[in-house]
N, C-alpha and C positions, 0 to 999 in steps of 0.2 A: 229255558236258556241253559246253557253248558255250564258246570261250575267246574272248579280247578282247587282242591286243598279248602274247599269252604269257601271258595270267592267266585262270584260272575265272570264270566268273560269280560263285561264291560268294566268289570270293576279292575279287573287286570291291565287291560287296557287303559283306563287311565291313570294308575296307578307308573305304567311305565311310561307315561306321556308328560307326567309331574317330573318321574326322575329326568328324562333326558330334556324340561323346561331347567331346571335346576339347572344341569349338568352344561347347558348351553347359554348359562348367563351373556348377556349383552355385552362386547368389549367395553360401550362405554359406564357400564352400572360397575361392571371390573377396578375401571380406571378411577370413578368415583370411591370407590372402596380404599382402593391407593390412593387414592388424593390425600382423603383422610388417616391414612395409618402416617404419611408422611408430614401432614402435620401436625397431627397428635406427636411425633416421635423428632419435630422440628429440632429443638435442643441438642440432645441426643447426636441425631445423627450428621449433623452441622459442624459439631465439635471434632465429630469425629474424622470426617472428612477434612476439615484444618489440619488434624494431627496427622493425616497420611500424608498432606501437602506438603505437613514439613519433613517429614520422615523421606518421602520420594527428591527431596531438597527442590520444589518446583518454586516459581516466581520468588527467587533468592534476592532478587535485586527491590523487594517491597519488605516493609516492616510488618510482623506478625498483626499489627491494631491493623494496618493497610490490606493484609491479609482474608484477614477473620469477618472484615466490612464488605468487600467484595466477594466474599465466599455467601454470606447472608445473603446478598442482592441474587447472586445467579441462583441459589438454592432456590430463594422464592420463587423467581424466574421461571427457573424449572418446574415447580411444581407447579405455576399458575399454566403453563403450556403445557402441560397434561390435564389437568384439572377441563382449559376452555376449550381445549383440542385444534389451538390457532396459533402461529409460530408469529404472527407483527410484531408485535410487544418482545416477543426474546429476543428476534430478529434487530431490533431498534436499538436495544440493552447490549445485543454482541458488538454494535459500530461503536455506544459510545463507550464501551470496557476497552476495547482496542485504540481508542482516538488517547484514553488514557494510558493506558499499558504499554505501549508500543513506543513512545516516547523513554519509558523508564527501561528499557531492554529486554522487554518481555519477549522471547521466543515461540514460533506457532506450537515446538513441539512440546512446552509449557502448559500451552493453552488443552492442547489434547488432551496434555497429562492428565489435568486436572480434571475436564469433564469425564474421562473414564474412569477417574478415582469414585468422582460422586457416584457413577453411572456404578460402579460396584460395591460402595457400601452402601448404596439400597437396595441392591440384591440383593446382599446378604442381610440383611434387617427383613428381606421377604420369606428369606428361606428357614431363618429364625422364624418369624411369626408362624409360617404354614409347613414348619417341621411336619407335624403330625397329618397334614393331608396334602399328599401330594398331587392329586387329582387336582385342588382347589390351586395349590400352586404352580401347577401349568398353566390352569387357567389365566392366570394372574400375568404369568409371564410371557404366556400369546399375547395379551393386548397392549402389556406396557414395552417390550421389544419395539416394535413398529416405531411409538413415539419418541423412544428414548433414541433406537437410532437417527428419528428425524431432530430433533432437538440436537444433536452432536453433531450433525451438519451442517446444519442452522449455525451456531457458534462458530464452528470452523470456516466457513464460507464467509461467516462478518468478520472474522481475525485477519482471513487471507487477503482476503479486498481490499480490508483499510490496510493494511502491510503495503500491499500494492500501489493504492493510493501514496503511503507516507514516502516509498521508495523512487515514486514516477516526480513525486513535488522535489525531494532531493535532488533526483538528476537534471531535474530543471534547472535548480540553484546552483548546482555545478558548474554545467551548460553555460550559466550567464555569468558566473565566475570565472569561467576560462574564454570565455571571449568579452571583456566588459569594453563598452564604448563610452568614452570619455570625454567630457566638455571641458576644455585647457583656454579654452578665450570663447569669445562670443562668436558664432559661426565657425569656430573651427573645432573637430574631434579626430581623436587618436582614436585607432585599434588594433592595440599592440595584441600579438598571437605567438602563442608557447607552444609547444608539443604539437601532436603525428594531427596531420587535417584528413579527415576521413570526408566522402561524400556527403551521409548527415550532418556533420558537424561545418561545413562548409556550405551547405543551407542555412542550417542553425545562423551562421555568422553574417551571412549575405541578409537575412530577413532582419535580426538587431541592427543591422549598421544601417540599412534603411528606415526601420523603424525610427532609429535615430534622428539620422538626417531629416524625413522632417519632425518632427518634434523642434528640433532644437536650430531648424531650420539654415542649417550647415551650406555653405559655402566651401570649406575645402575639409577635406578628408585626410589626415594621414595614416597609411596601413603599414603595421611593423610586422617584420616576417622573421626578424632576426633570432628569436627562438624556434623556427621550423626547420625539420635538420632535413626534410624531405618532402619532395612533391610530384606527384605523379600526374598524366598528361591531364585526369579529368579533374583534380582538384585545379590544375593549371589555370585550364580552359574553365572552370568555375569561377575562381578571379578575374581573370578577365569580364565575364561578362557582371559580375559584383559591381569593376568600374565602370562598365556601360552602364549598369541598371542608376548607380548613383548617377553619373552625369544626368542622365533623363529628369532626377528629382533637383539638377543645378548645382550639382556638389563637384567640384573639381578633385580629383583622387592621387592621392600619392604615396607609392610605394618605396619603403624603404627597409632595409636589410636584405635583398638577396646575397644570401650565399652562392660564393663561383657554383657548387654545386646544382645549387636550382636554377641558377642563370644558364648555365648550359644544358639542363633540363629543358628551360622554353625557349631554348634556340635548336635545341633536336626535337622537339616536336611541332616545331612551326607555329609557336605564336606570335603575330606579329606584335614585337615588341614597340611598336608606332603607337600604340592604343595605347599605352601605361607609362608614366610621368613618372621614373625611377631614381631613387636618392642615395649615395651611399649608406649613409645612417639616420638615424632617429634626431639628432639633433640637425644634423643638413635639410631634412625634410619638414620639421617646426619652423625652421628659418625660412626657408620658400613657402610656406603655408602665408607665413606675415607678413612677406613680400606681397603676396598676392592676395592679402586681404590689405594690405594699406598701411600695413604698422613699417616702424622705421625702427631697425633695431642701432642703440647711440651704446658707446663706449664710453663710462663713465672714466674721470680723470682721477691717479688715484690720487692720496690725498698725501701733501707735501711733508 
């Protein structure tokens, strides 16, 4: 058999077969390696990642104890989803950090901040440790890249959504603030209307005022328009059929506040004004509501 400087062939052979087993360690034996240097160095670099939080001045609007309690939580977090190589658990932890955060003023670009802070002072605690071999330190940082990027998606993606979520439930509450329908007697409701009616918002209004009507199983309707400074032909023609759809559920409807403006609005676009039971104001239209439900309004005598 061949030798080579005093060695076999075969023995060369596996001798370079050791090195590049070495040399191709497992990404997950890597990331087990990481695991532990980052708990081992949990303390450490926990603290230190606080003090960049506050030095970058991120989540300003929580208390350093409010801080340093939530910075522990994702820390673990973090390392437990490198450690199991499974993002549920971070994933579960990014909805309920944001169900809290988000409420206190927390900002996405906050949220970022922070997870790139950690994401760099444990680089540099890797490149500390693996100063001296940088071979090894490649390695290290092929396998934990990959996670670390998915993990700072993971976070971002559960910040954004509930954001999303918090911001869709507000404009709900908006929505039913700016059109609220009101029970003033038994059988009869008001829905007074402020500002520009848009086509959505004139669904929006048509579906509460029926939702209404039956619930509270309405007899007559009054709709106030005297804060709408304008109306165009199809928000028009949406009213109108608003009072069709009510009359169908036995609600008698009555409009009151047009402005000359919108009154000649729907006389040049041709709605027939026969279909809508029109008041000059809001108090002339309460009074024909309780005509027409039975009440008798009496003029007290005043007193001698």
């Amino acid at each position: 058999m061949a030798k080579r400087n005093g060695m076999s062939q075969e023995t060369v052979t596996l001798n370079n077969r050791a090195g590049e087993l070495a040399r191709d360690e497992a990404p997950s034996e890597l990331l087990r390696e990481l695991v532990a240097h980052l708990r081992q160095n949990r303390t450490q670099l926990r603290e230190e990642w606080v003090a960049r939080i506050s030095e970058a001045r991120l989540l300003t609007a929580m208390t350093k104890e409010e801080i340093f309690a939530e910075a522990t939580s994702v820390y673990d977090s973090y390392v437990e989803a490198l450690e199991t190589e499974t993002f549920e658990a971070l994933q579960a932890y990014a909805r309920n950090l944001s169900e809290r955060i988000i409420p206190r003023g927390v900002e996405t670009h906050e949220v970022l901040g922070i997870v790139l802070l950690l994401r760099d002072v444990l680089a540099r605690s890797l490149f500390a440790k693996y100063q001296t071999d940088f071979k090894k330190l490649n390695r290290i940082l092929d396998a934990y890249e990959p996670a670390a990027n998915r993990i700072q998606s993971t976070v971002a993606v559960g910040f954004v959504q509930e954001r999303e979520r918090v911001i869709r439930q507000q404009q709900e509450a908006i929505r039913e603030l700016s059109t609220p329908v009101l029970q003033v007697r038994e059988r009869l409701l008001i829905l007074p209307i402020i500002g520009v009616i848009d086509p959505q918002r004139s669904r929006q209004l048509t579906e509460q005022l029926l939702r209404g009507i039956r619930t509270n199983r309405a007899k007559v309707v009054v709709i106030d328009i005297t804060g709408v400074a304008a109306m165009d032909a199809t928000v028009a023609n949406h009213l109108v059929q608003t009072v069709e759809a009510s009359r169908l559920l036995g609600a008698n409807v009555i409009v009151t506040g047009l402005s000359p403006e919108i009154a000649q609005t729907l006389v040049t676009i041709g709605i027939d004004l026969g279909k809508m039971n029109t008041v000059g104001d809001l108090q002339g239209g309460i009074e024909q509501a309780e005509r027409l439900l039975g009440y008798k309004v009496v003029a007290l005598a005043e007193p001698s």
